[in-house]
C-alpha positions as a LaTeX table, in Angstrom:
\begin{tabular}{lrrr}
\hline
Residue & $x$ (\AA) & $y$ (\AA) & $z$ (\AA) \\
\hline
Unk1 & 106.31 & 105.99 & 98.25 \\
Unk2 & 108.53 & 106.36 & 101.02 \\
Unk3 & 110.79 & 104.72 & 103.47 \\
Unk4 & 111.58 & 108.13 & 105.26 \\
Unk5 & 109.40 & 108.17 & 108.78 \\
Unk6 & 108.48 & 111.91 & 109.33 \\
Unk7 & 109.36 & 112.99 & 112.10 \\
Unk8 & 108.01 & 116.60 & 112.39 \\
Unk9 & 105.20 & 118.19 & 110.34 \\
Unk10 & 107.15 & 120.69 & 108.72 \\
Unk11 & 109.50 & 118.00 & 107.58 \\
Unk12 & 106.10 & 115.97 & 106.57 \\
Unk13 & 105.02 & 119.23 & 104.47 \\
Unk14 & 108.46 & 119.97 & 103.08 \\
Unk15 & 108.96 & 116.06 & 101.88 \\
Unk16 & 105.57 & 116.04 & 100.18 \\
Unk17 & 107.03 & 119.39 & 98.21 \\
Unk18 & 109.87 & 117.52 & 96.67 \\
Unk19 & 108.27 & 114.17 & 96.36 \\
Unk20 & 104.93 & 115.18 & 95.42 \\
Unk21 & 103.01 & 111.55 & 94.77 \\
Unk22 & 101.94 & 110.65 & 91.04 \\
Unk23 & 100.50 & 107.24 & 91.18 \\
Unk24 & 97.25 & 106.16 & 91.75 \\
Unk25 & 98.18 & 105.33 & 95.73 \\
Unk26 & 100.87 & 105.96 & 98.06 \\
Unk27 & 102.23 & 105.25 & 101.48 \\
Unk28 & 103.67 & 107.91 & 104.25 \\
Unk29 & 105.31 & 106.89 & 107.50 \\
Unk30 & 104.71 & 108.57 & 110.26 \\
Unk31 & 106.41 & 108.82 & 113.30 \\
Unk32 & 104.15 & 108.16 & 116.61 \\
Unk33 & 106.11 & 111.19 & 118.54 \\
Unk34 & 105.28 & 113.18 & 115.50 \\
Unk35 & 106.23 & 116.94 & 116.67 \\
Unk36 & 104.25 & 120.28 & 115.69 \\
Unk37 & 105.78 & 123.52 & 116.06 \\
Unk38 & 108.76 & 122.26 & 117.97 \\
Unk39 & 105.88 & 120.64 & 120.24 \\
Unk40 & 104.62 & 117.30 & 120.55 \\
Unk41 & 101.29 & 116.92 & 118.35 \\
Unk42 & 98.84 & 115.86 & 120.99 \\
Unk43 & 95.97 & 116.92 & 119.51 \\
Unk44 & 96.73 & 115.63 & 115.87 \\
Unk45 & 97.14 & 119.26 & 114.17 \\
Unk46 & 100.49 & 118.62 & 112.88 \\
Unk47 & 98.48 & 115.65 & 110.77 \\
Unk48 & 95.79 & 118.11 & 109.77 \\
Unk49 & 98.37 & 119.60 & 108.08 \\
Unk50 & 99.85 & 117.24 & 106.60 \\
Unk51 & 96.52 & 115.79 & 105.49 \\
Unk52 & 94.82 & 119.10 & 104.02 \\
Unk53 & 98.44 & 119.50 & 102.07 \\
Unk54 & 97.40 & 115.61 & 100.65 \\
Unk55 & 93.75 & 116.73 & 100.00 \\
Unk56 & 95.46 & 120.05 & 98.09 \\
Unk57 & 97.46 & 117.15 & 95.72 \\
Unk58 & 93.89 & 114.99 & 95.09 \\
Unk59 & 94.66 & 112.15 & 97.29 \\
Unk60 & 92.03 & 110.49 & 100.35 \\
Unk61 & 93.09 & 108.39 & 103.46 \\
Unk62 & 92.42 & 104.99 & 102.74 \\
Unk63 & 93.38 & 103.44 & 106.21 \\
Unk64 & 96.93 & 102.66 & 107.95 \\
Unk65 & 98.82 & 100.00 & 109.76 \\
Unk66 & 100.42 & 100.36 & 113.24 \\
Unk67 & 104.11 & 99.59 & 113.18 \\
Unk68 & 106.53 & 99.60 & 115.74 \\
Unk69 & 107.53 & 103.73 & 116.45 \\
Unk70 & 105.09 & 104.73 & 113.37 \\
Unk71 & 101.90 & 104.06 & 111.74 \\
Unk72 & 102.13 & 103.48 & 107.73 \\
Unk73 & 99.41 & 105.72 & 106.50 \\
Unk74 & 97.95 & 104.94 & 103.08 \\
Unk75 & 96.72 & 107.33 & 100.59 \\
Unk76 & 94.81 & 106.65 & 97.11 \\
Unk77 & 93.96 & 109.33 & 94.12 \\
Unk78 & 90.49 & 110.64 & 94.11 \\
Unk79 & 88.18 & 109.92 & 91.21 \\
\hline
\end{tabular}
């Protein structure tokens, strides 16, 4: 879906709002300093949000691949 790494969570929330998924799976890079709040997201909150804005749209986790500065989360439609 995207070549954009998110950086931030509200930039991770605000990308999904314009480029809300359609297919049947996706892909979302995100960045390994991924900041909440302004903060760094130590305790993975900023990707609960991110993830329970995915759950809102009908989509599960379906794994993700470690890259260099981000890990390439994929995403498939539930059935």
């Amino acid at each position: 879906m995207s070549e954009t790494i998110i950086k931030t969570t509200e930039e991770g929330v605000k990308y999904l709002d314009v480029h809300s998924p359609s297919s049947a799976s996706f892909q979302l890079a995100i960045s390994d300093s991924l900041t909440f709040a302004g903060y760094p997201d130590a305790t993975g909150a900023g990707m609960a949000v991110i993830l329970d804005k995915l759950l809102g749209l009908g989509y599960m986790p379906d794994g993700f691949e470690q890259k260099s500065g981000f890990r390439l989360f994929r995403y498939q439609k539930r059935r």
